[in-house]
N, C-alpha and C positions, 0 to 999 in steps of 0.2 A: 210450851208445847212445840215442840218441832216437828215437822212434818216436809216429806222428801220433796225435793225442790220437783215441779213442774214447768217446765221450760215454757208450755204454751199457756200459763195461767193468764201472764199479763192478755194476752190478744181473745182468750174467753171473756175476761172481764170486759175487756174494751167493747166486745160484742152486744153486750148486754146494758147500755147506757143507760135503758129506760130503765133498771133497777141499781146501776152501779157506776160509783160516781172515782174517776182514778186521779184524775186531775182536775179538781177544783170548779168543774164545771157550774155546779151550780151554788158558788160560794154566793153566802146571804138569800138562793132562791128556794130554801129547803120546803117550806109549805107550799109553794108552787111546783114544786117535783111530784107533791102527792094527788092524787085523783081528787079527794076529798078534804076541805076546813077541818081539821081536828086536832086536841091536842098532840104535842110531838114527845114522846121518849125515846130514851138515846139508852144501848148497850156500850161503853166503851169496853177494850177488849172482847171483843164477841168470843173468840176462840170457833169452834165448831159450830155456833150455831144454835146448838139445840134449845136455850132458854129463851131467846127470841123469837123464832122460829114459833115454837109452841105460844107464847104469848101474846102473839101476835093474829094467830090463829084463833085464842081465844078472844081474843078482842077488837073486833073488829071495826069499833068506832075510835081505836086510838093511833097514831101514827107512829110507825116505829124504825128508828135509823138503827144501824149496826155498824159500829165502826172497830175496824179491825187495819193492822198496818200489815201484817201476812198475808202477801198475796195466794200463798199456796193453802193456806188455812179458808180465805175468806172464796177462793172458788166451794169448797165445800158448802157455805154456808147458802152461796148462791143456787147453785145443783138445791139443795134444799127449799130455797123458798119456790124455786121454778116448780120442785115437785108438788109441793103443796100450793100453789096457784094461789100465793099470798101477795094481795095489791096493797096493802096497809104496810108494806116495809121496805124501806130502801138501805143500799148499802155503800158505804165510803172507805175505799180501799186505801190508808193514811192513816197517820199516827195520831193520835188523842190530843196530842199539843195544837192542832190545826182546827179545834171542834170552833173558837172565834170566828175561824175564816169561813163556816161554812153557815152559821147558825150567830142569829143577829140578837141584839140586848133582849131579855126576858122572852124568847120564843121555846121555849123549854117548859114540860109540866115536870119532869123527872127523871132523873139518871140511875142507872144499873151500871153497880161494880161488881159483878160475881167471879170470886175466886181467882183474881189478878193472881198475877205472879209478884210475888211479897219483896222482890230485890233482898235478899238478904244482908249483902254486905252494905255496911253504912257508907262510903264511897259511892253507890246504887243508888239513894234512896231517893233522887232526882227523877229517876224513872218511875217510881211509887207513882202508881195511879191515884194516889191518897196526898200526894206529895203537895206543898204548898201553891208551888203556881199551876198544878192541878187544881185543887181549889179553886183558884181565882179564877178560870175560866170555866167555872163550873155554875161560880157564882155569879158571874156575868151571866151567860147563856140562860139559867134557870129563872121563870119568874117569882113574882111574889110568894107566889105558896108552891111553888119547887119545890122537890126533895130528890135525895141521894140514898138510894136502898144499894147498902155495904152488906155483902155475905164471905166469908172468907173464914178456911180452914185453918188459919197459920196465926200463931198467938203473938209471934213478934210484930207483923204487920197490921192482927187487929189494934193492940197498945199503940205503937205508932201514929195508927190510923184517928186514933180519939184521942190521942196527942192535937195531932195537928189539926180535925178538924172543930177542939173546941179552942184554938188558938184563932183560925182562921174562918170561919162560921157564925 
């Protein structure tokens, strides 16, 4: 998804620390960023927002992070949670490969991959949010009874996807 560059994204986000995290601030202190003890779910690729957002709203005893590395995208998603005066969710403006540095061994109940972008070409597939040292940091961060809820419309990246993670799971 792309979306037009906004020149003053960075310095919105920066404004907004108590919801959004741009530089590592609070590596390893993620349960203490949140108001409340509760388990933590994680959006990697958020994109817009809206599934988390909503989920979040629904649920209000589960703690929900959004990580997104578009800055221009994750202002959206911020404007959104502001409007809906959601304290159960915080957001991490960075790439998915960073989720170790933020989120310590088994602090994880469960990860959302909704609708990644499938990298098409096999050169790409490094980028695959499905991809194997995806995985591993997934499978670090998640605890014992973790899970990884996969939804995706693209048939090459589902095969891939259960490729890889009955290789590495």
């Amino acid at each position: 998804m792309r979306m037009r560059n906004k020149p003053w994204a960075d310095d919105f986000l920066k404004d907004h620390p108590n919801i959004v995290d741009v530089d590592l601030n609070h590596q390893y202190k993620m349960a203490e960023w949140f108001d409340k003890d509760q388990p933590i779910h994680i959006e990697a690729g958020t994109g817009m927002g809206r599934f988390i957002t909503e989920t979040a709203k629904q649920n209000p005893n589960i703690n929900y992070v959004a990580i997104e590395k578009d800055k221009n995208v994750m202002v959206r998603v911020l404007e959104k949670v502001k409007e809906m005066e959601l304290n159960n969710i915080k957001l991490i403006n960075q790439d998915a490969k960073l989720l170790t540095e933020y989120f310590v061994e088994n602090e994880v109940s469960r990860i959302y991959l909704n609708f990644s972008d499938p990298w098409p070409k096999t050169r790409h597939a490094k980028r695959r949010l499905t991809f194997s040292s995806f995985l591993e940091i997934y499978q670090h961060i998640l605890n014992k009874d973790g899970q990884i809820h996969f939804k995706t419309d693209n048939q090459g990246l589902f095969e891939y996807s259960l490729a890889a993670s009955s290789t590495h799971l």
